[in-house]
N, C-alpha and C positions, 0 to 999 in steps of 0.2 A: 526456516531460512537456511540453516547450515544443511538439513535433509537434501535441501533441493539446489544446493551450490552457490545459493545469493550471498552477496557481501555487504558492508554496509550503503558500498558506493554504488551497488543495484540497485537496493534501494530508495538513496537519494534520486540517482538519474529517475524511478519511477514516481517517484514525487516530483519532481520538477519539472519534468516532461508528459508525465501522465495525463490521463481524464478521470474523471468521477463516473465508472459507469454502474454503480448502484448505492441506493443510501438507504440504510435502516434507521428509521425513525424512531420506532417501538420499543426503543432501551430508555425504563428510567431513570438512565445515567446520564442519557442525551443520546444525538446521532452519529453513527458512526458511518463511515466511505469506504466503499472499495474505489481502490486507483486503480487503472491498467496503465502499461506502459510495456517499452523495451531494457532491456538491460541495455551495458555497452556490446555484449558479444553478441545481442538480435535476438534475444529468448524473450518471450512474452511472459513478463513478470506481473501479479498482483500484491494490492497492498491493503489491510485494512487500517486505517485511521479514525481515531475520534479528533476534535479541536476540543483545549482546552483554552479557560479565560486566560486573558494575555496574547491569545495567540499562540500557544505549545501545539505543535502536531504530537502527538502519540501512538506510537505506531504497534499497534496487537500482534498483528502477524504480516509474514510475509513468504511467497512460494512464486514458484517459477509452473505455466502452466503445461500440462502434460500434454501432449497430443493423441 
């Protein structure tokens, strides 16, 4: 995240505007998501998430995509 200049508010706007476009299943921890999305400044950001019970997002990492 800080490598690649994202903030925390990058990453919310990629949660809450994003899509789900892959999901690993195969972790015996549970599934995790990748999010895409935009930042505010129009960088295409990634995210990875697990859901925990309750409903916690957890967010593992997160990066801004290179071109």
């Amino acid at each position: 995240m800080d490598y690649d200049g994202l903030t925390r508010e990058d990453v919310v706007r990629v949660l809450a505007t994003g899509q789900v476009s892959r999901r690993f299943t195969d972790d015996p921890r549970g599934p995790r998501y990748e999010m895409a999305g935009r930042t505010a400044d129009g960088r295409e950001a990634r995210t990875i998430v697990r859901l925990l019970p309750g409903g916690t997002v957890r967010v593992i990492t997160a990066y801004a995509e290179t071109e």
